[in-house]
C-alpha positions as CSV (number, residue, x, y, z in Angstrom):
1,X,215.1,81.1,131.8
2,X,217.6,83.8,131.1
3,X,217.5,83.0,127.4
4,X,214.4,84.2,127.7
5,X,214.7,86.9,129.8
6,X,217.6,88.5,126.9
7,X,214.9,87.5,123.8
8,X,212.5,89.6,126.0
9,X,214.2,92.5,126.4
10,X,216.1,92.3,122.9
11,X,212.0,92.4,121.4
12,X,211.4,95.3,123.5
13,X,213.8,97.5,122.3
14,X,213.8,96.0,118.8
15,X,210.2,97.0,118.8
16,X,210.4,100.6,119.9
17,X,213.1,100.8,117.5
18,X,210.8,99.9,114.5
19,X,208.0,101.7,115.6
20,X,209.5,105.1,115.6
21,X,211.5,104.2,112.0
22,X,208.3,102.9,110.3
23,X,206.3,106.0,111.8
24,X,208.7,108.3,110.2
25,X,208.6,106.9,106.9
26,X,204.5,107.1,106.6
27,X,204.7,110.6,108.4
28,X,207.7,111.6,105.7
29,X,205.4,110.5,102.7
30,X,202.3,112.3,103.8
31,X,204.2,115.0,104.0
32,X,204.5,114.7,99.9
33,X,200.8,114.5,99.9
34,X,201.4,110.5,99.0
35,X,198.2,109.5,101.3
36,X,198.0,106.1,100.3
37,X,201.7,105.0,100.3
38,X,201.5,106.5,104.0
39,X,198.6,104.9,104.5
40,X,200.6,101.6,103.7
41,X,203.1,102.1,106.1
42,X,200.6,102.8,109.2
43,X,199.3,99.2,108.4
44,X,202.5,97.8,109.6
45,X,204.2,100.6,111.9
46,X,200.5,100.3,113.8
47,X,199.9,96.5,113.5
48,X,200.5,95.8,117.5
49,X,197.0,95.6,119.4
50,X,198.5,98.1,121.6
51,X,197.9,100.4,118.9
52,X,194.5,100.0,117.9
53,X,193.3,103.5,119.0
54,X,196.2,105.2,116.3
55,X,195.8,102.5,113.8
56,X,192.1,103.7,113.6
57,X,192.6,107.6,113.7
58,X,195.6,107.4,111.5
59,X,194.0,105.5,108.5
60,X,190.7,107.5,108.8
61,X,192.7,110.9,108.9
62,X,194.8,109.7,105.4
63,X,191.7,108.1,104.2
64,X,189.7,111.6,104.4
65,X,192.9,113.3,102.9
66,X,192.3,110.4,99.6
67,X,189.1,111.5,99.4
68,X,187.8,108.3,100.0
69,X,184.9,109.9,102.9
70,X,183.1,106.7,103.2
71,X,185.8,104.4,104.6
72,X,187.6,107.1,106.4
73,X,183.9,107.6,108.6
74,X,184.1,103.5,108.6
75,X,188.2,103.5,110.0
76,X,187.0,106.9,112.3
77,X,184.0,105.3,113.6
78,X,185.7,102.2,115.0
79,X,187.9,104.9,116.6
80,X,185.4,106.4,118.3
81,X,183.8,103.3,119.7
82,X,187.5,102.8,121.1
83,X,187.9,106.0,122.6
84,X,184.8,106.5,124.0
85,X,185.4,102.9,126.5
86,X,188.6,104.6,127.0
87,X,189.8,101.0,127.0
88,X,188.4,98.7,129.4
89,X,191.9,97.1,129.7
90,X,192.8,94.4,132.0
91,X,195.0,94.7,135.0
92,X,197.8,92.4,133.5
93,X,198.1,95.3,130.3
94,X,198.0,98.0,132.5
95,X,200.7,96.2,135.5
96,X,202.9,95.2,132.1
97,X,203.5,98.5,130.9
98,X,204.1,99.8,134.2
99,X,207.0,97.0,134.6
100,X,208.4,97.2,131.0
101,X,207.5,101.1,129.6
102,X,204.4,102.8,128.5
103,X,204.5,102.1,125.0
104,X,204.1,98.8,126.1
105,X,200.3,99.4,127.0
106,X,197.8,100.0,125.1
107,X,197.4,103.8,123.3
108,X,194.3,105.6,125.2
109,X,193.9,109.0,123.4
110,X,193.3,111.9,125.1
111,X,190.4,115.0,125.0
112,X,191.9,116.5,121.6
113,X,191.9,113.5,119.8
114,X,188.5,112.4,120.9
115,X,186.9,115.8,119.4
116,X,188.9,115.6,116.0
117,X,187.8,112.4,115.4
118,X,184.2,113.8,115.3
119,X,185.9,116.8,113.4
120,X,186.8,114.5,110.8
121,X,183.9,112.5,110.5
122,X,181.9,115.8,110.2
123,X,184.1,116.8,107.4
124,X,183.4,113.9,105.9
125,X,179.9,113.8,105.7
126,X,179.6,117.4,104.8
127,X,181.9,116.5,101.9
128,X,179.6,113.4,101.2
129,X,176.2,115.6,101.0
130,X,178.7,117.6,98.4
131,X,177.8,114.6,95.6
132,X,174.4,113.3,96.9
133,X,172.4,112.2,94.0
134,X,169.0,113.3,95.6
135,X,168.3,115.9,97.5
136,X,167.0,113.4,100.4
137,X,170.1,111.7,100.6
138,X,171.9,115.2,100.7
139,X,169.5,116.0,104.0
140,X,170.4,113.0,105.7
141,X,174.2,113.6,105.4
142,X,173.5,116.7,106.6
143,X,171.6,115.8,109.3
144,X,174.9,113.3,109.8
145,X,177.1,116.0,110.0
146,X,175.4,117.7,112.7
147,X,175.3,114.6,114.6
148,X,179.0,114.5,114.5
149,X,178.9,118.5,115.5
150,X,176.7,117.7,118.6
151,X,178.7,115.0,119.6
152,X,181.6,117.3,119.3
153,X,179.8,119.8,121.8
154,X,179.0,116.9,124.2
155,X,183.0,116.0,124.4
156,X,183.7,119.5,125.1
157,X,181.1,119.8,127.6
158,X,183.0,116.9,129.3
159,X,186.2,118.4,129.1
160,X,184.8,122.0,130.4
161,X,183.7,119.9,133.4
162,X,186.9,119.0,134.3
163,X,188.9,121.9,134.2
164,X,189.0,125.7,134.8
165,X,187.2,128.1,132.6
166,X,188.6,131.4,130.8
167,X,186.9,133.3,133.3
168,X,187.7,131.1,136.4
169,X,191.5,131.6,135.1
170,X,191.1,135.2,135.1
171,X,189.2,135.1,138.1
172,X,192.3,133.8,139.8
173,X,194.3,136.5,138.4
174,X,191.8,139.1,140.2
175,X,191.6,137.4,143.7
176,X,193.2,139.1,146.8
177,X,196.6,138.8,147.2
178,X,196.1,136.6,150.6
179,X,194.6,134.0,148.2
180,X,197.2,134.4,145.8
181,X,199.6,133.5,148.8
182,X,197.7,130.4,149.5
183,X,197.3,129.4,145.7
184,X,201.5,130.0,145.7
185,X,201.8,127.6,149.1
186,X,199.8,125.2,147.1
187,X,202.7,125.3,144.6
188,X,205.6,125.0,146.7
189,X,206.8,121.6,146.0
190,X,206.0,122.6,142.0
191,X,208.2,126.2,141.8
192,X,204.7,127.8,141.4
193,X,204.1,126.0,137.8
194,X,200.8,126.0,137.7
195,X,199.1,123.9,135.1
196,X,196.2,125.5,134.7
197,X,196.3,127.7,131.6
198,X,198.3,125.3,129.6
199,X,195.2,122.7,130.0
200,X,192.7,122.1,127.1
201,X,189.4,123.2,128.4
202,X,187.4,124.4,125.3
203,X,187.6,124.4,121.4
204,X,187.0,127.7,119.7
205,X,187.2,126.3,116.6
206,X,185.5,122.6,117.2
207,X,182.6,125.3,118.1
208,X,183.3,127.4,115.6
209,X,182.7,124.2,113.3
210,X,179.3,123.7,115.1
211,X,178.3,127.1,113.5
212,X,179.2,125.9,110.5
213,X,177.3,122.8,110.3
214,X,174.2,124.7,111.2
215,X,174.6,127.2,108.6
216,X,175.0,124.7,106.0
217,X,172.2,122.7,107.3
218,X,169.5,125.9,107.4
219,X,169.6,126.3,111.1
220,X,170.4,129.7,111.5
221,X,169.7,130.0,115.0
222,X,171.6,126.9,116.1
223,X,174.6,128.4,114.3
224,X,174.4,131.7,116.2
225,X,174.3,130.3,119.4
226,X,177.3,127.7,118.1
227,X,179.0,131.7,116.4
228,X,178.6,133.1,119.8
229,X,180.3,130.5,122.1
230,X,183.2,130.3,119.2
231,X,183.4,134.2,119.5
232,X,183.0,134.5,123.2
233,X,186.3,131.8,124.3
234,X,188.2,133.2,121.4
235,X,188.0,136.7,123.0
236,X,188.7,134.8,126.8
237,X,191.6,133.9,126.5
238,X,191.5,130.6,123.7
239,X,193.0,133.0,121.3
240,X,196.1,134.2,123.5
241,X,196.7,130.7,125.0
242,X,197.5,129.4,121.3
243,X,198.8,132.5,120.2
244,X,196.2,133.1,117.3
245,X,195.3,136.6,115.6
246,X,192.7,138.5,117.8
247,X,190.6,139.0,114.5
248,X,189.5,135.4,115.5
249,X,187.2,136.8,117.6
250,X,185.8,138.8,115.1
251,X,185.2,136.6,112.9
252,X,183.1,134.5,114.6
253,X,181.3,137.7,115.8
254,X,180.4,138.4,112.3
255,X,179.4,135.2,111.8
256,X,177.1,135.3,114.7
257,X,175.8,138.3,113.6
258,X,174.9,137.1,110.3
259,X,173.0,134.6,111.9
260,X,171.0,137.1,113.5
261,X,169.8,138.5,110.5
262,X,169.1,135.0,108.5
263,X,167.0,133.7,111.8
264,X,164.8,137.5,112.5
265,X,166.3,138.8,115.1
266,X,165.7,142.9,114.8
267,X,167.1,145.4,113.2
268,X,168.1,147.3,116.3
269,X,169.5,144.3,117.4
270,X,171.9,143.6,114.6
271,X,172.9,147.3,114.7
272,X,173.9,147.1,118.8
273,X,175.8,143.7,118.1
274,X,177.8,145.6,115.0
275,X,178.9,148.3,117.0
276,X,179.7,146.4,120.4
277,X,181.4,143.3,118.7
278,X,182.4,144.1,114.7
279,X,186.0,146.1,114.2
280,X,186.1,147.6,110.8
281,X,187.0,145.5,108.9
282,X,184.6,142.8,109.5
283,X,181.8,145.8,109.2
284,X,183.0,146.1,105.7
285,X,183.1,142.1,105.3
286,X,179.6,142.3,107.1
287,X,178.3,145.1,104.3
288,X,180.0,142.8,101.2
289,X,177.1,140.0,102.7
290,X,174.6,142.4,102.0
291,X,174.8,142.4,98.4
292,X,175.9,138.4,97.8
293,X,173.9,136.2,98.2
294,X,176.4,132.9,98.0
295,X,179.5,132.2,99.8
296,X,182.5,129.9,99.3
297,X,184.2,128.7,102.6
298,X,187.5,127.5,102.5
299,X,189.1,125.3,105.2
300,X,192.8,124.8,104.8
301,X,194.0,122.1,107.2
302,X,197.9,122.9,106.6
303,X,201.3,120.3,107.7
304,X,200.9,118.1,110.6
305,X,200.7,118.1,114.3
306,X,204.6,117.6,115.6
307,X,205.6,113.8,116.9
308,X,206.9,113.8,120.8
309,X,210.7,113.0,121.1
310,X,212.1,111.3,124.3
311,X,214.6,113.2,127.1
312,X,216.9,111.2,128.9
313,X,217.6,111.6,132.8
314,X,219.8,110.4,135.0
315,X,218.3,109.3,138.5
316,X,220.4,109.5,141.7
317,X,220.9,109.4,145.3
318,X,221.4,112.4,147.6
319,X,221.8,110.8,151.2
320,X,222.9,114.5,152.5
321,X,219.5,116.1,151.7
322,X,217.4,113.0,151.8
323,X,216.6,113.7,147.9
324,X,216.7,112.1,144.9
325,X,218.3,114.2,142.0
326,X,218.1,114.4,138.1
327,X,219.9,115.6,135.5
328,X,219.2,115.6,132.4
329,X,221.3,114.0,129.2
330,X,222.5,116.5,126.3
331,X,223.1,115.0,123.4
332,X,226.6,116.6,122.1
333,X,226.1,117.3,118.6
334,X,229.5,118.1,116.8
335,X,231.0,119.6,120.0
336,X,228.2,122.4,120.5
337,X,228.8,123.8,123.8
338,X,226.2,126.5,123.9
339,X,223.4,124.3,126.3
340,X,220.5,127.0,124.9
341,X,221.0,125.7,121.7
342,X,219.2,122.0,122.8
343,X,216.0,121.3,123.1
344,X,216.3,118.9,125.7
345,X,217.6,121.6,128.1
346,X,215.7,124.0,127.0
347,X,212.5,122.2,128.0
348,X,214.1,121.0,131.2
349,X,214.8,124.4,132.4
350,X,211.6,125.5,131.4
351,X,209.4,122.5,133.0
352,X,211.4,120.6,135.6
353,X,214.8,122.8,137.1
354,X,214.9,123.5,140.3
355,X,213.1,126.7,140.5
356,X,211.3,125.1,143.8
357,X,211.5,126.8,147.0
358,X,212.4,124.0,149.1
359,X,214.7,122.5,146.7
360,X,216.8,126.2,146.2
361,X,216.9,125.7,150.5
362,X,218.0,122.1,149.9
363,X,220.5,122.8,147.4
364,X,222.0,125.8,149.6
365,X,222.4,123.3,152.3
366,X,224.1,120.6,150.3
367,X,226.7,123.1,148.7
368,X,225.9,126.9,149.0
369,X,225.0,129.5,146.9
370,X,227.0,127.6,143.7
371,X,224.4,124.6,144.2
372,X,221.9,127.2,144.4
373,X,222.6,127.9,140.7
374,X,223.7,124.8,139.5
375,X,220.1,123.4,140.5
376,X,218.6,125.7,137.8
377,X,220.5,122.2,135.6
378,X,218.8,119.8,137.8
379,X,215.6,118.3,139.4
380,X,215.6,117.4,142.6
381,X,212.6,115.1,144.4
382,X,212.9,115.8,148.3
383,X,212.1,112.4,149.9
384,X,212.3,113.4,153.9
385,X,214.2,111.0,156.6
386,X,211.1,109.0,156.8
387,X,211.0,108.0,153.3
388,X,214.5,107.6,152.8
389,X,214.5,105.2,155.4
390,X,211.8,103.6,153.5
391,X,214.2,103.6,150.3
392,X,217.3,102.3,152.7
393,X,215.1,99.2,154.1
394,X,214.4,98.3,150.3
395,X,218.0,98.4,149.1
396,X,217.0,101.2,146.8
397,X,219.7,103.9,148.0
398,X,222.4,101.3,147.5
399,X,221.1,100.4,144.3
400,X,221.5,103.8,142.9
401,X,224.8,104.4,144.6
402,X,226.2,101.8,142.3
403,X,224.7,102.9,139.1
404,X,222.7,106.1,138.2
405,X,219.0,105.0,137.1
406,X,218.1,106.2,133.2
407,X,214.7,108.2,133.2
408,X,212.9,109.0,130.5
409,X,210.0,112.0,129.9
410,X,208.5,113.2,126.7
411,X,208.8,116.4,125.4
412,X,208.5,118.5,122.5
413,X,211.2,120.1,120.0
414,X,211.0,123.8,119.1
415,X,208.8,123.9,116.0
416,X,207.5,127.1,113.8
417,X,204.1,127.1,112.0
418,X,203.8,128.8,108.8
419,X,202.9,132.3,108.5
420,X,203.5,133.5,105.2
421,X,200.0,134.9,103.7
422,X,198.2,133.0,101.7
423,X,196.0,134.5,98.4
424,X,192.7,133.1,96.9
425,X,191.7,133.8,93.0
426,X,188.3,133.3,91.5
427,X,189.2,133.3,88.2
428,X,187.5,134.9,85.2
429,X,184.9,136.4,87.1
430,X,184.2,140.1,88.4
431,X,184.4,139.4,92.3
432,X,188.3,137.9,91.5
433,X,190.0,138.7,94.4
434,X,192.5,138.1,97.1
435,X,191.1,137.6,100.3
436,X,193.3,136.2,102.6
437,X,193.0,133.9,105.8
438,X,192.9,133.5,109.3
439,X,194.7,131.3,111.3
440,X,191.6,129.9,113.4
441,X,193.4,126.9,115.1
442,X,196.8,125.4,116.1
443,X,196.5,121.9,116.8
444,X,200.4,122.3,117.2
445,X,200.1,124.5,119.9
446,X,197.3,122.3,121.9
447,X,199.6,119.3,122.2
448,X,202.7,121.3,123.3
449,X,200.4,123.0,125.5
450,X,199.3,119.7,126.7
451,X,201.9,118.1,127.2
452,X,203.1,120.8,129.6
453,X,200.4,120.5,131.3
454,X,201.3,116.6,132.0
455,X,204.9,116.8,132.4
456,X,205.0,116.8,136.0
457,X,203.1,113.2,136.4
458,X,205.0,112.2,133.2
459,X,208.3,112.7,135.0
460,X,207.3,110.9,138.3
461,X,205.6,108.2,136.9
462,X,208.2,107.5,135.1
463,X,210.3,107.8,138.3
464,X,208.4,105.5,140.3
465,X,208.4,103.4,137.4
466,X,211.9,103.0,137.3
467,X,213.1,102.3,140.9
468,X,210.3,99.4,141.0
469,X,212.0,97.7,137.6
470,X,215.4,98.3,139.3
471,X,213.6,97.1,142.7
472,X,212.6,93.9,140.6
473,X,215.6,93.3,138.5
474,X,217.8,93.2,142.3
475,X,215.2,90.6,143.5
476,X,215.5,88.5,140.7
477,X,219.5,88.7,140.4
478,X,219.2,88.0,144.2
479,X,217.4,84.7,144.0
480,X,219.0,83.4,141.2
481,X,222.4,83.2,142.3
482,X,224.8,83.6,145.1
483,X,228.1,83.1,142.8
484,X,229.8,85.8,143.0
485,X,231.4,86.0,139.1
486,X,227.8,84.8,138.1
487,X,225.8,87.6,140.5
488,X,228.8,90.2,138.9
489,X,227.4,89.3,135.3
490,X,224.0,89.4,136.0
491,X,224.1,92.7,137.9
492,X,225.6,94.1,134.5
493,X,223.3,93.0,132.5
494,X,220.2,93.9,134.5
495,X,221.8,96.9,135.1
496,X,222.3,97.7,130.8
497,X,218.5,96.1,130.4
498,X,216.9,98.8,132.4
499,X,219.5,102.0,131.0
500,X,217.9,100.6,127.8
501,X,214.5,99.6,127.9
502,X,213.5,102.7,129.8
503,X,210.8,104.9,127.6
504,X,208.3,107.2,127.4
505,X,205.1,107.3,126.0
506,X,205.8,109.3,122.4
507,X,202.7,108.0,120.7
508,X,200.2,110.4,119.3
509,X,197.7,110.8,116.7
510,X,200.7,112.6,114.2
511,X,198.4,112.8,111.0
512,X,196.5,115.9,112.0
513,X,196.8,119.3,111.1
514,X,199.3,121.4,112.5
515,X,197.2,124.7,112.3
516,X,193.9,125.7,110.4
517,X,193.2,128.5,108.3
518,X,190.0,129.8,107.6
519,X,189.0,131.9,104.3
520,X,185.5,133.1,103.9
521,X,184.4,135.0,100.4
522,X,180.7,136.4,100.0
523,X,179.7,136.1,96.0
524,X,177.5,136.3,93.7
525,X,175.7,133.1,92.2
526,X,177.5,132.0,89.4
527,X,180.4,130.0,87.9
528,X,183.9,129.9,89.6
529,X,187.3,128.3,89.1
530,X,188.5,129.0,92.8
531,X,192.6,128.5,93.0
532,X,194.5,129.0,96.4
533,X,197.7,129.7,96.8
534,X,199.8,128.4,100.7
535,X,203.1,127.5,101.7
536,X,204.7,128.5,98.1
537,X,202.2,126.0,96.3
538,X,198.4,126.4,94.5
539,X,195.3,124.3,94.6
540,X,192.6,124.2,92.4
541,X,188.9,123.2,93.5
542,X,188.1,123.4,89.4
543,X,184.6,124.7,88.3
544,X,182.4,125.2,90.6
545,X,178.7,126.7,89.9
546,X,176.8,128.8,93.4
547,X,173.4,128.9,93.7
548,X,171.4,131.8,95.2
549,X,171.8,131.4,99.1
550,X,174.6,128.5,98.6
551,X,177.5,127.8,101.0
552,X,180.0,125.8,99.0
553,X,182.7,124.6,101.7
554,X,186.1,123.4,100.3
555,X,188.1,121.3,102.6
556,X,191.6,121.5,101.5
557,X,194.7,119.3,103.5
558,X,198.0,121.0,102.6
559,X,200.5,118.9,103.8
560,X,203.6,121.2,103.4
């Protein structure tokens, strides 16, 4: 029996351990563009059931970025079916990774990945109709493609319903201050961190996309609409929650009003949306449409969403202030005493200090005004007589007094996106020129945002998941012995299992962009060598030929 229980635990951290190795390799060759020796790695770093969900997203992302279209929409599809039950798991997977750590359970995706699976999968059929031998065959990938861009407005839709809009958040902002006060009171036990604007509600771009797909497929109308919504959240506040370029807005304004034109709307129309909506710049861009009739579209889908690390707390006992506290561990790297310098403490400040109300009062109480400061270095969960005695009938408190519990949260490291301008050539031709792009997305800045958004339940669940797997281990040492040298060895070693089994849930889908770029260039029909030039390196599309009234898109993944 405790043979087994060792092998159990050894697997478990054995596991984790060769997850996160084999995930770096495969993320460290796909960042050398080598898509199908990445690919290779995924296969085994993602063999576990538990990680059906990735295994799926991350082979049809690499399998897009091969070019092979038809079996990444084959590996994306099986995805979506997954996502879409959002796992109809049984209790026993669920109640295991609750008593062992999250990455035991299986991997359940959240809102961003659902949409950029159908992202993908649009991009793929687009680039599928591309090489259509017939011209029916080119339709019906079209028509494919705008499947995958409706289903990607129904999953918004879904995720609108859930949480606050742009205009509810600034709503908020506007409200009387007596409803600010109560909003604030609402906070207390939080230090006023509201979640709210970090959550993902909307997708500028996935709409963005929508407008797209309609304007490849004909439907000009459909495409303004999709223009509008894209240029309407961008200008609400999408665009300053992920730190984009407010030309964004623009953009998609011009877009929409292109649309106008191509689907009859009037020309007093057109002229009032110009001069309410169009800076000018994009009235020059608008007046360059007038006398091109084809257009190349260029979607650069550049480096790769950052991978979650893991922060380590220590959990203990406050019996003064009826409180738990938690503080985090720094790693010391080569005796570098300046704490800003961390990442670890710079997102525990940031997300879980003591900035609380109640906990400043508790912290006061405990030790004065030096505890007052001290708490800005840790967290502390005020538990109330009541449910300390709670914690005291349990054997919790004493527990804890013996040996700090080790929590851990995910989080992620400070990470820059690149910025440096990037230059497109059409060469040997008289429209060559260097138009440059916008930065329309940043995936990057989603999942950090997102993750703040979650890091309060992160760090309780992982809490409450803690003192019941210390709760657990003292019942079991309990029962098995009442030797006192043998009870002594097994309270060690329970004790070292649960300092190093505890985990957090790191997984995420780590092939996606980190940011996309958007470059739009009105032509004339005719032939074209298009090169682009990002991060220091060129691509090359090769010859390409436009036809009157063409939209050629070019979907580029730069992995640097």
């Amino acid at each position: 029996m405790r043979l087994l229980i060792v092998t159990l635990f050894i697997s478990l951290l054995s596991g984790c351990a060769t997850y996160r190795q084999d995930v770096d390799e495969g993320l460290s060759l796909a960042r050398q563009g080598q898509w199908q020796a990445a690919e290779a790695v995924f296969d085994e770093a993602l063999d576990s059931p538990k990680d059906q969900l990735l295994y799926y997203m991350e082979k049809g992302a690499l399998a897009q970025y091969e070019g092979d279209y038809e079996r990444s929409n084959q590996l994306l599809e099986q995805a979506e079916r997954l996502s879409d039950t959002f796992f109809s798991t049984n209790f026993s997977d669920r109640a295991w990774a609750f008593v062992s750590n999250p990455r035991q359970g299986s991997y359940r995706g959240n809102g961003v990945e659902r949409v950029y699976i159908s992202y993908l999968k649009s991009l793929n059929y687009l680039a599928l109709s591309e090489t259509a031998p017939q011209r029916q065959s080119k339709v019906q990938l079209l028509d494919s493609a705008l499947v995958e861009a409706r289903r990607i407005d129904l999953k918004l839709n879904e995720i609108a319903a859930q949480t606050l809009s742009y205009s509810d958040l600034e709503a908020k902002e506007n409200q009387p201050f007596y409803l600010k006060a109560v909003d604030w009171l609402g906070n207390f036990y939080s230090g006023g961190r509201s979640t709210e604007q970090y959550q993902y509600r909307e997708d500028a771009w996935g709409r963005y996309l929508e407008g797209l797909q309609y304007e490849a497929s004909g439907q000009y109308d459909d495409a303004r609409i999709s223009y509008t919504d894209a240029a309407t959240l961008y200008e609400q506040g999408y665009a300053e929650q992920y730190n984009l370029p407010q030309v964004t807005g623009k953009r998609a304004w011009l877009d929409a009003i292109r649309m106008m034109q191509k689907s009859g709307w009037s020309k007093a129309e057109i002229e009032q949306a110009k001069n309410e909506h169009l800076n000018a710049q994009m009235l020059d861009q608008y007046d360059r449409y007038q006398s091109h009739s084809a257009e190349l579209v260029i979607l650069e889908h550049q480096g790769f969403i950052p991978d979650k690390s893991e922060m380590s707390l220590l959990l203990y006992p406050d019996p003064q202030s009826y409180s738990l506290l938690l503080d985090p561990i720094i790693p010391n790297q080569s005796g570098n005493r300046n704490l800003n310098s961390y990442d670890e403490f710079r997102w525990f400040t940031m997300v879980y200090s003591d900035l609380t109300p109640l906990s400043m009062i508790a912290n006061y109480k405990n030790g004065g005004g030096w505890d007052v400061f001290t708490g800005i270095f840790t967290k502390r969960v005020l538990l109330g007589k009541a449910a300390w005695q709670q914690l005291d009938s349990l054997q919790l408190d004493k527990m804890l007094y013996d040996i700090p519990l080790r929590v851990t949260v995910p989080f992620y490291r400070r990470f820059e996106l690149d910025a440096r301008p990037t230059v497109t050539h059409l060469v040997d031709t008289q429209d060559n020129g260097s138009d440059s792009s916008i930065r329309m997305a940043s995936l990057a800045d989603i999942a950090f945002q997102d993750q703040l958004a979650n890091a309060q339940r992160d760090i309780y669940e992982s809490l409450v998941r803690e003192m019941v797997r210390a709760w657990l281990a003292y019942q079991v040492q309990s029962q098995l012995t009442q030797d006192d040298t043998l009870g002594l060895f097994l309270n060690l070693a329970s004790q070292v299992t649960l300092f190093a089994t505890s985990a957090a849930e790191t997984r995420n889908w780590l092939t996606l962009p980190a940011q996309v770029r958007l470059t739009r260039i009105p032509l004339t029909p005719g032939d074209y060598r298009p090169t682009y030039q990002a991060t220091g390196k060129e691509f090359t599309l090769g010859p390409i030929t436009l036809e009157q009234n063409e939209l050629k898109i070019w979907n580029l993944r730069n992995p640097n």
